[in-house]
N, CA, C and O atoms as a DFTB+ gen file, in Angstrom:
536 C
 N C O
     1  1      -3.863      -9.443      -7.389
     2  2      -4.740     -10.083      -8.346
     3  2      -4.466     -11.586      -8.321
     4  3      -3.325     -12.036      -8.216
     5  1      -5.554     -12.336      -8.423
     6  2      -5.420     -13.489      -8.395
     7  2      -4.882     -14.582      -9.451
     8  3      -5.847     -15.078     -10.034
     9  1      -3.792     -15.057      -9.837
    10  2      -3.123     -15.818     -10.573
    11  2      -4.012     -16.417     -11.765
    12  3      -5.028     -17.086     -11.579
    13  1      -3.506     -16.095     -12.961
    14  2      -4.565     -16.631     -13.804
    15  2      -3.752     -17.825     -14.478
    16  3      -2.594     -17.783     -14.892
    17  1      -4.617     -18.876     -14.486
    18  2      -4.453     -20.299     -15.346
    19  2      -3.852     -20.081     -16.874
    20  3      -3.782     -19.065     -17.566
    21  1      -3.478     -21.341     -17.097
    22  2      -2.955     -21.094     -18.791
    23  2      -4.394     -20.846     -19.751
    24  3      -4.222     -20.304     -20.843
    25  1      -5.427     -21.133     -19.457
    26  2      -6.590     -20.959     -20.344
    27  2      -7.037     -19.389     -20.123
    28  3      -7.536     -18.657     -20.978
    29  1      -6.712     -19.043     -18.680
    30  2      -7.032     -17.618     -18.828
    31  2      -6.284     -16.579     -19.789
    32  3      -6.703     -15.559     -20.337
    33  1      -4.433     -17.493     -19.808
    34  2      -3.796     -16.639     -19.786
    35  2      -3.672     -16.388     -21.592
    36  3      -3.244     -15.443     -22.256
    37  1      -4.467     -18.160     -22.090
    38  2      -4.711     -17.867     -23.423
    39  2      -5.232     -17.389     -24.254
    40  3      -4.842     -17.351     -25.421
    41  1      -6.898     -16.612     -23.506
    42  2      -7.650     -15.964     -23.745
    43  2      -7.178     -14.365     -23.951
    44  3      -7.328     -13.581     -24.888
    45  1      -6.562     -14.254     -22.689
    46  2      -6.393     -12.824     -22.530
    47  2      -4.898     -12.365     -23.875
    48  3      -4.574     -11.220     -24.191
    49  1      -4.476     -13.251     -24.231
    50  2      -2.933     -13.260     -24.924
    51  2      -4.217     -13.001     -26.209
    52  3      -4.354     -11.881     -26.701
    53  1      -4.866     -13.874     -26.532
    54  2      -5.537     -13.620     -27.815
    55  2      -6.568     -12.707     -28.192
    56  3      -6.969     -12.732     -29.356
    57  1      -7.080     -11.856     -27.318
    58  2      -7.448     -11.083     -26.920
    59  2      -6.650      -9.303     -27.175
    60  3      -7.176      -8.428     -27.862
    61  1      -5.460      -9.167     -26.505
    62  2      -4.680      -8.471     -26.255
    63  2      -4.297      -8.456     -28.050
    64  3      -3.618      -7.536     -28.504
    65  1      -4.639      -9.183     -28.632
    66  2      -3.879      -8.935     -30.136
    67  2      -5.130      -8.315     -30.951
    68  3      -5.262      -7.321     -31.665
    69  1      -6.007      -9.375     -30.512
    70  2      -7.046      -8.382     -31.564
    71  2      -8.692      -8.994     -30.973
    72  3      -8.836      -9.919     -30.173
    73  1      -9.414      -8.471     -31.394
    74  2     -11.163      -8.847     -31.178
    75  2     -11.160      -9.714     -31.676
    76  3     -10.617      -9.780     -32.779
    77  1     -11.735     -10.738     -31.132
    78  2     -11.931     -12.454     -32.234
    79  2     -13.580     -12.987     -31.640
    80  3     -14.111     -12.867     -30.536
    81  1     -14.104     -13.673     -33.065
    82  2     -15.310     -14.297     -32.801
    83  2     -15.003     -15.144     -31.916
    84  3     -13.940     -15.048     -31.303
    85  1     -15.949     -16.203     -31.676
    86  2     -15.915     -17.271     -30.647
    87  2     -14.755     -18.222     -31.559
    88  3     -13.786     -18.798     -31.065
    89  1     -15.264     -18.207     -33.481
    90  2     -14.627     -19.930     -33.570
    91  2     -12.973     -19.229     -33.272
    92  3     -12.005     -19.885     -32.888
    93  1     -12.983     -17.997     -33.517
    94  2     -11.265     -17.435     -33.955
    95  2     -10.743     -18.051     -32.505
    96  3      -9.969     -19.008     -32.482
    97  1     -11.162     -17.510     -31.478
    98  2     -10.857     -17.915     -29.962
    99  2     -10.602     -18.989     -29.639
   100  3      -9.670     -19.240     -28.874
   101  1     -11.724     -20.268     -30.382
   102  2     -11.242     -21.778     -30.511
   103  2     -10.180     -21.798     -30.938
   104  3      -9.323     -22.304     -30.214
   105  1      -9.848     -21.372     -32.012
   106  2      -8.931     -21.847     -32.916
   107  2      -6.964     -21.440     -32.481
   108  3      -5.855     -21.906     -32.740
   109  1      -7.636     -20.183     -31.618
   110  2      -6.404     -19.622     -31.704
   111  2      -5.834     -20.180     -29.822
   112  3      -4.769     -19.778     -29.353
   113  1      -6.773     -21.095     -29.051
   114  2      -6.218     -21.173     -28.221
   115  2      -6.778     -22.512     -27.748
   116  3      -6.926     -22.742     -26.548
   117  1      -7.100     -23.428     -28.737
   118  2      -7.361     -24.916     -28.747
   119  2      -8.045     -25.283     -27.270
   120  3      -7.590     -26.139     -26.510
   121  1      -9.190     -24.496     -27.019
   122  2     -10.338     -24.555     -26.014
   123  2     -11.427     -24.718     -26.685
   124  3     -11.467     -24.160     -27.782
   125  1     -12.559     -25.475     -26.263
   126  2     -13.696     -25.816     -26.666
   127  2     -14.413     -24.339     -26.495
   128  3     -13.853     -23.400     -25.931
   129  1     -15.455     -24.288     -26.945
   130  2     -16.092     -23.042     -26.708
   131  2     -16.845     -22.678     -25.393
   132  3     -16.773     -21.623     -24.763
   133  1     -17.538     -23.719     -25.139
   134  2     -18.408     -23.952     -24.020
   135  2     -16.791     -23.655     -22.905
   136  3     -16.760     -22.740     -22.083
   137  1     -15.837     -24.431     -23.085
   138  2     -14.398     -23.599     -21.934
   139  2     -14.307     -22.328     -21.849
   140  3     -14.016     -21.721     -20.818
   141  1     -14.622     -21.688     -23.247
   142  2     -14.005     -20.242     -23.186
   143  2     -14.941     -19.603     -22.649
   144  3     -14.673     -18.743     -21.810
   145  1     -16.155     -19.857     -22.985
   146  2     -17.313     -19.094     -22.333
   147  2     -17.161     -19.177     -20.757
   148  3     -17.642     -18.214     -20.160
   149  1     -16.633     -20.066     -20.061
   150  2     -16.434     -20.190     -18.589
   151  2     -15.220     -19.704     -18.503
   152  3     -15.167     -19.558     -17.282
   153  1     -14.269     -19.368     -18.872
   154  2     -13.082     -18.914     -18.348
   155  2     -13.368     -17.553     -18.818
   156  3     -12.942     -16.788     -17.952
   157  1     -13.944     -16.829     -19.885
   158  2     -14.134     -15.506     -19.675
   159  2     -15.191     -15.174     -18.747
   160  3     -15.292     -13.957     -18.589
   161  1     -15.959     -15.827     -18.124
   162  2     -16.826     -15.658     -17.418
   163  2     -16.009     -15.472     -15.614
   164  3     -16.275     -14.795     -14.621
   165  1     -15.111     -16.336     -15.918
   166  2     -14.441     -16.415     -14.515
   167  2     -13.312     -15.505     -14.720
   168  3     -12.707     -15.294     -13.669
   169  1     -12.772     -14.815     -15.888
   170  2     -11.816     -13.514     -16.143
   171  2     -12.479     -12.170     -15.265
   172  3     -11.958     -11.377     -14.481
   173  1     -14.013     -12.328     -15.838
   174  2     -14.822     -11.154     -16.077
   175  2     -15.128     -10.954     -14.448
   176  3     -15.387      -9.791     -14.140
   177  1     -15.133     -11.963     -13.326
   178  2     -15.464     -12.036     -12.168
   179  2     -13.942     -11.488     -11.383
   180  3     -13.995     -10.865     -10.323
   181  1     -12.614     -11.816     -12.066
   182  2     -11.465     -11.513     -11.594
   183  2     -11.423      -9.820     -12.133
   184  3     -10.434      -9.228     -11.700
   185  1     -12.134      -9.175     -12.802
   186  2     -11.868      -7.587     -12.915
   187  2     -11.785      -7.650     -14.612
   188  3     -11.865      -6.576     -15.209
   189  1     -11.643      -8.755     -15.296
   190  2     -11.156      -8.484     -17.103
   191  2     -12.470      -7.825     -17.199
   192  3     -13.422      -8.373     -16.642
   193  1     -12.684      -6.474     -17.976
   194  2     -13.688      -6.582     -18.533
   195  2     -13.770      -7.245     -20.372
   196  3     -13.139      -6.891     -21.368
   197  1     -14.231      -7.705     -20.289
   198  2     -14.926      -8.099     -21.952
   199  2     -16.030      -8.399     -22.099
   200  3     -16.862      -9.223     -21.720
   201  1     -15.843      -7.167     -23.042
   202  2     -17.164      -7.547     -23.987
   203  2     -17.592      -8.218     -25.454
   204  3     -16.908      -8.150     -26.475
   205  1     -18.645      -8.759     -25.343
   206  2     -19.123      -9.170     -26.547
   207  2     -19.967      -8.419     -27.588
   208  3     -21.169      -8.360     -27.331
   209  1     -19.505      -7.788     -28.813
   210  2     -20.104      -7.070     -29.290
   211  2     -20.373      -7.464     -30.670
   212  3     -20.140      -8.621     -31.020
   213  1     -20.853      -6.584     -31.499
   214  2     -20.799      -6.527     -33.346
   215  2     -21.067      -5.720     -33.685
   216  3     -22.143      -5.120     -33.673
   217  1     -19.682      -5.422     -34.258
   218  2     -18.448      -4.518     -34.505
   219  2     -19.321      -3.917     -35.864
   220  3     -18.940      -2.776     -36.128
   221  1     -20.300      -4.365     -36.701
   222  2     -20.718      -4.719     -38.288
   223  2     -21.868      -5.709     -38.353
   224  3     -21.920      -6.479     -37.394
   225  1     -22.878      -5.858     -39.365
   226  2     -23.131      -6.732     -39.693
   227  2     -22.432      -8.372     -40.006
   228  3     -22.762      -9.185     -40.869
   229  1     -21.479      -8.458     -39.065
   230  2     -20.773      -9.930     -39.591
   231  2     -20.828     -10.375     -37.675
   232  3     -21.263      -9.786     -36.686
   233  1     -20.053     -11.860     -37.932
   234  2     -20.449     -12.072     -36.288
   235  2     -19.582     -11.131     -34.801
   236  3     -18.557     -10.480     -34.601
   237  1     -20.741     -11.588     -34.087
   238  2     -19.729     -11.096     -32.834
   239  2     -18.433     -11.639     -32.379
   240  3     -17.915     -12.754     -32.421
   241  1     -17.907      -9.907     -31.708
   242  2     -16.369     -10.571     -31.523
   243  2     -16.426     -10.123     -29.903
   244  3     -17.150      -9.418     -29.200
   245  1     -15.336     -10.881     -29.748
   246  2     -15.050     -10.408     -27.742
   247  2     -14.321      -9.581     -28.130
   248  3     -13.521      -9.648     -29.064
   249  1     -14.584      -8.592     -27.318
   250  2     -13.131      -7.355     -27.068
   251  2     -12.863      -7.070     -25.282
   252  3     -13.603      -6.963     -24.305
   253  1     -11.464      -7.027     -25.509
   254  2     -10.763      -7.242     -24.245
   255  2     -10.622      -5.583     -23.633
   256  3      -9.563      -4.990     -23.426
   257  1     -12.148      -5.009     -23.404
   258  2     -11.619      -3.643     -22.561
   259  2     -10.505      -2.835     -21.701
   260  3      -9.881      -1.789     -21.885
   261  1     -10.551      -3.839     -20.647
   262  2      -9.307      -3.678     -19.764
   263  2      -9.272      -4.400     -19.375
   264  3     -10.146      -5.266     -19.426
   265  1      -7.678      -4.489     -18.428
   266  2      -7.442      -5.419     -17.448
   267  2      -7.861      -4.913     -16.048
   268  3      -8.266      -3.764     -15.872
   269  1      -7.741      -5.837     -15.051
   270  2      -7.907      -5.918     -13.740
   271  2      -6.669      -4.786     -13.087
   272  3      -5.441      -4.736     -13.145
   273  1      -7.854      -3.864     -12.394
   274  2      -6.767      -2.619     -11.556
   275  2      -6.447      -3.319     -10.028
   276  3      -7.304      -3.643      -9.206
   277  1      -4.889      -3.465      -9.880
   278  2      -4.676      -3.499      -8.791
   279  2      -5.485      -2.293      -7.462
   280  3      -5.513      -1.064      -7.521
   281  1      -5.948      -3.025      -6.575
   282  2      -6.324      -1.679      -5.922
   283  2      -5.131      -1.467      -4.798
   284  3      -4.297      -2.300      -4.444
   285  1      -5.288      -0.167      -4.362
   286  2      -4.087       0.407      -3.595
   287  2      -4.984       0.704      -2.122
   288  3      -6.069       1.068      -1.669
   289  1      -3.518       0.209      -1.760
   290  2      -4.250       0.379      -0.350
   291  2      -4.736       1.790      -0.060
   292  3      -4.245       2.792      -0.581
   293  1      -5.816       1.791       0.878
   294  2      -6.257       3.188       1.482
   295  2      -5.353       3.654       2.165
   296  3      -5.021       2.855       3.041
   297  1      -4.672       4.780       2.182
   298  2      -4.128       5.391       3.434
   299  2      -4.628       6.022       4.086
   300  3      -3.825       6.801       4.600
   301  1      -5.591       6.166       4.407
   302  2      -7.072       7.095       5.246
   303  2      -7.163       5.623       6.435
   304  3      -7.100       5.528       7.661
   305  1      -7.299       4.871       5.568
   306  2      -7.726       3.664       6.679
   307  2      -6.340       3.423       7.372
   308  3      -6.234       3.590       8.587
   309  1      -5.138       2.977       6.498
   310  2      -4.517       2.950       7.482
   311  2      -3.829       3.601       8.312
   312  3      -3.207       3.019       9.200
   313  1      -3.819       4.885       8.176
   314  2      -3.555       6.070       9.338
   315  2      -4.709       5.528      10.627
   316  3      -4.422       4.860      11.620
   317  1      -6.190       6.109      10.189
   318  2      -7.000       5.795      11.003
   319  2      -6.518       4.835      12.216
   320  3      -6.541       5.071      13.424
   321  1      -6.146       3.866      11.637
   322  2      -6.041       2.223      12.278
   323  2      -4.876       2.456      12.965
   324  3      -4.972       2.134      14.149
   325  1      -3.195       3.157      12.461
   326  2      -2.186       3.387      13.106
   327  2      -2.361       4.117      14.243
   328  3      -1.727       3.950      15.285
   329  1      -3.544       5.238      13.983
   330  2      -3.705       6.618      15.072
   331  2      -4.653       5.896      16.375
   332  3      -4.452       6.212      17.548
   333  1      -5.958       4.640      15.862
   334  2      -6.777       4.388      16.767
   335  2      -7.402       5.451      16.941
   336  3      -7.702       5.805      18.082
   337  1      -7.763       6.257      15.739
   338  2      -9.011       6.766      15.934
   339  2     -10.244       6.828      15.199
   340  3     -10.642       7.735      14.469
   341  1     -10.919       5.485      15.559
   342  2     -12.079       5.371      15.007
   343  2     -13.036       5.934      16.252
   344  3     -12.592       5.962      17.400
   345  1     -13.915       6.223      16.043
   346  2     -15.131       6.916      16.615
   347  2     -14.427       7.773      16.954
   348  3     -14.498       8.096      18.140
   349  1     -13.562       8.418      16.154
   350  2     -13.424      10.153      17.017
   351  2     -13.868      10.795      15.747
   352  3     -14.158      10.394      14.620
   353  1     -13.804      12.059      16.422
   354  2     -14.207      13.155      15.587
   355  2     -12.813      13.454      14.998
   356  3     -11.753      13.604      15.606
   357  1     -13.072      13.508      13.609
   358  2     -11.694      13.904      13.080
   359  2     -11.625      15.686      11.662
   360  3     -12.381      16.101      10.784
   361  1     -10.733      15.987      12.045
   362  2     -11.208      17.374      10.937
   363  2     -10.554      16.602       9.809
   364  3      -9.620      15.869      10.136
   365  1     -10.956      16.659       8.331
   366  2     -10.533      16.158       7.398
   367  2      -8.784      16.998       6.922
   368  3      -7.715      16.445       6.667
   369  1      -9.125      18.411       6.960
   370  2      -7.794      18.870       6.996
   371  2      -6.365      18.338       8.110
   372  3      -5.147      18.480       8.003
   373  1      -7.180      17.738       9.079
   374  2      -6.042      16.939       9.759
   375  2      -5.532      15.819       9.470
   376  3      -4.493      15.447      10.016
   377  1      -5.983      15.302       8.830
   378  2      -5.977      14.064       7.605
   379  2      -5.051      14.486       6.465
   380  3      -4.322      13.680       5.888
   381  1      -5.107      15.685       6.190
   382  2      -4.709      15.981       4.720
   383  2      -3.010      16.002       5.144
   384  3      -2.045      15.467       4.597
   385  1      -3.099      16.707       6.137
   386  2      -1.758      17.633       6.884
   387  2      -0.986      16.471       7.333
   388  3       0.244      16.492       7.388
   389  1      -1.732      15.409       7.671
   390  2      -0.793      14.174       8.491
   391  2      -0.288      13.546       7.302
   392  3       0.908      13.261       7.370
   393  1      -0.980      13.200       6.037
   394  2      -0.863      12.448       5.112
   395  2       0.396      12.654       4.133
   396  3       1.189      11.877       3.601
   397  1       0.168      14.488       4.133
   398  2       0.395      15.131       2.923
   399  2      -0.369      14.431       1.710
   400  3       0.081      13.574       0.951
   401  1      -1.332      14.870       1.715
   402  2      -2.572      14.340       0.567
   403  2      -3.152      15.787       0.232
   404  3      -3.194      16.619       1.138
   405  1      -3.490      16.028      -0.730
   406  2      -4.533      17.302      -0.972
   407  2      -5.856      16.646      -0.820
   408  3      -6.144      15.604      -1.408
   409  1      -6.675      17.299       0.005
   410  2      -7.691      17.512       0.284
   411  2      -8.942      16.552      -0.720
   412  3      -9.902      16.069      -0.120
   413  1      -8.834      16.399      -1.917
   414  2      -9.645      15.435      -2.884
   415  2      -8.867      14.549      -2.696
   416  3      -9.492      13.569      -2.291
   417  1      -7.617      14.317      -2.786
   418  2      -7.810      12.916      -2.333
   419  2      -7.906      12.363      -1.065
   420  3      -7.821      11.136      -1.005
   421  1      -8.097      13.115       0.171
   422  2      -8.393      12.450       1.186
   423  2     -10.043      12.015       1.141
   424  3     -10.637      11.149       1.784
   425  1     -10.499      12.908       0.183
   426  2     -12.006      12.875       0.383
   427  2     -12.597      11.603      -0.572
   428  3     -13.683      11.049      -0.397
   429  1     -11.847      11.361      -1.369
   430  2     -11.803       9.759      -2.575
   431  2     -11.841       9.129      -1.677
   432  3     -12.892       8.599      -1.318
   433  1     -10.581       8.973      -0.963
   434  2     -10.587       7.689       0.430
   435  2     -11.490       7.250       1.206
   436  3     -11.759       6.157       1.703
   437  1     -12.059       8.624       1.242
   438  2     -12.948       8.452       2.553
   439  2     -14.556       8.034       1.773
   440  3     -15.463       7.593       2.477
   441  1     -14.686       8.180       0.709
   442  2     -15.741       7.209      -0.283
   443  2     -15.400       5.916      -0.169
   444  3     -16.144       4.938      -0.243
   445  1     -14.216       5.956       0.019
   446  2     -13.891       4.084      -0.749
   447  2     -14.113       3.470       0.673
   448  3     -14.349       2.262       0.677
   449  1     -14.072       4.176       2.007
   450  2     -14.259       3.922       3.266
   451  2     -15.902       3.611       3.584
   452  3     -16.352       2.926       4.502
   453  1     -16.503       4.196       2.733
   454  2     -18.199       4.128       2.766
   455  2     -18.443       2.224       2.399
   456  3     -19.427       1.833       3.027
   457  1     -17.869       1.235       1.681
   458  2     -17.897       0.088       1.221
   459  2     -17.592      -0.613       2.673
   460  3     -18.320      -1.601       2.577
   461  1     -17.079      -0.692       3.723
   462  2     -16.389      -1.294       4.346
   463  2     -16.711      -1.222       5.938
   464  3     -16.833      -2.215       6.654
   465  1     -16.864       0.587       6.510
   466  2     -16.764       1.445       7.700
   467  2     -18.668       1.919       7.460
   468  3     -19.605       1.887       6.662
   469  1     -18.364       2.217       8.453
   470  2     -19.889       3.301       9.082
   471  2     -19.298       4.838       9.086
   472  3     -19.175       5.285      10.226
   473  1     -18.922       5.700       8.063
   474  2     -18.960       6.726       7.772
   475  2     -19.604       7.761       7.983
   476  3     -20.370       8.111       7.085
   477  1     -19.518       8.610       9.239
   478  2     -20.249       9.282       9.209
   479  2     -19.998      11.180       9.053
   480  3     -18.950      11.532       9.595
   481  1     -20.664      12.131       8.523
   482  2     -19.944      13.194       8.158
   483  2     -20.725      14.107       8.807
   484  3     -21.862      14.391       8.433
   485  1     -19.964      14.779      10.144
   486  2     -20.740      15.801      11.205
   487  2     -20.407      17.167      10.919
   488  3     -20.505      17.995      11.825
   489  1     -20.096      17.444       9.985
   490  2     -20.055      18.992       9.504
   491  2     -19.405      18.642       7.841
   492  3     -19.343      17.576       7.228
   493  1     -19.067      19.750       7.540
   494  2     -18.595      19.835       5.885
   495  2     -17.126      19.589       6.460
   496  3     -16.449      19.236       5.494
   497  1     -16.490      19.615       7.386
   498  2     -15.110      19.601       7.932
   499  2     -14.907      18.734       8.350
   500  3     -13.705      18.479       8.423
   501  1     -16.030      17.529       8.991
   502  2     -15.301      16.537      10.097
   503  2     -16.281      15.412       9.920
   504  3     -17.460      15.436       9.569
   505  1     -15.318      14.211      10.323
   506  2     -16.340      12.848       9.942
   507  2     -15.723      12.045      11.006
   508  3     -14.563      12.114      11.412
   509  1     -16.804      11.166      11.450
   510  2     -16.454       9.645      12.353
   511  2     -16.461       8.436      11.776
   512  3     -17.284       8.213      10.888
   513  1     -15.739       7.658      12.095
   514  2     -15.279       6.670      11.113
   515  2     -15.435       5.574      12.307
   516  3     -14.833       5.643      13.379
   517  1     -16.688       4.172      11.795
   518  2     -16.803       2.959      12.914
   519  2     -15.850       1.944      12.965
   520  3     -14.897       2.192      12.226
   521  1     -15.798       1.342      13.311
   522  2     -15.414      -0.131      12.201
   523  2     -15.838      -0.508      12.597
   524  3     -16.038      -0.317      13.796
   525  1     -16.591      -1.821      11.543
   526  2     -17.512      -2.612      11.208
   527  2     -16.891      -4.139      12.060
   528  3     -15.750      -4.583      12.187
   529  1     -18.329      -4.669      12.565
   530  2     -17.539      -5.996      13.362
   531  2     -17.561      -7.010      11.776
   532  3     -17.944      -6.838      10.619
   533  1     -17.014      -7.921      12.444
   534  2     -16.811      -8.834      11.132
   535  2     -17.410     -10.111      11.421
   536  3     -17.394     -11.005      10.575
C-alpha cells in the first residue's frame, strides 16, 4: 500500500474514532475543507472506502468503512510462471495437488487471473492460461 501523508494520516486517525461532519473534520485536523475533500478523494482512490452519509435528519457525516486490503500474491500465477506453463493445458486438480490448495481456492485464483491473463477453460477440469504482452 502506498504511504499515506500526514493529512491522510489525519483524516483516517479522525475517522477511525468516530463519523464526523465536514466542519468536525476541519476542526479536528486543522485542514481546510476544500483539502479534505481532496485527500479523501485521493484515500478513496488508494482502497479507503468512505462514505458520506446522514446518519438522521442533522448533517452529513463521513464514515470510514474500511481500510485498504493488502492484496496477496497469486500463487496460481506464480507456480504457472515457476513451471512455464502458460499455453498448456493444465488439469486444475494438478494445481491443487502441487499447491496444496483445496480446489476453491485454486479456482478464486484463477478468477483473479481473468484481470490480467487470457484465461481460457477447455473442460470443467482444465484451463489455458496466456500471458498478456505488455
Amino acid at each position: 500500500m502506498k504511504k499515506l501523508n500526514k493529512s491522510h494520516s489525519a483524516i483516517c486517525k479522525a475517522l477511525t474514532e468516530s463519523p464526523m461532519t465536514k466542519n468536525e473534520l476541519t476542526r479536528f485536523t486543522g485542514q481546510s475543507f476544500d483539502g479534505i475533500r481532496g485527500r479523501i478523494s485521493e484515500m478513496r482512490k488508494l482502497g479507503f472506502d468512505i462514505q458520506l452519509q446522514t446518519p438522521s435528519e442533522i448533517e452529513k457525516k463521513y464514515y470510514l468503512v474500511s481500510l485498504p486490503v493488502e492484496k496477496k500474491p497469486n500463487k496460481v500465477l506464480e507456480w504457472l510462471t515457476d513451471k512455464k506453463l502458460f499455453g498448456s493445458v493444465i488439469p486444475i486438480l494438478k494445481i491443487s495437488d502441487s499447491l496444496s490448495m483445496a480446489v476453491e481456492d485454486v479456482e478464486l485464483s484463477i478468477v483473479e487471473l481473468f484481470k490480467t491473463h487470457r484465461v481460457v477453460q477447455l473442460s470443467q477440469n482444465t484451463i489455458k492460461v496466456l500471458e498478456l504482452k505488455k
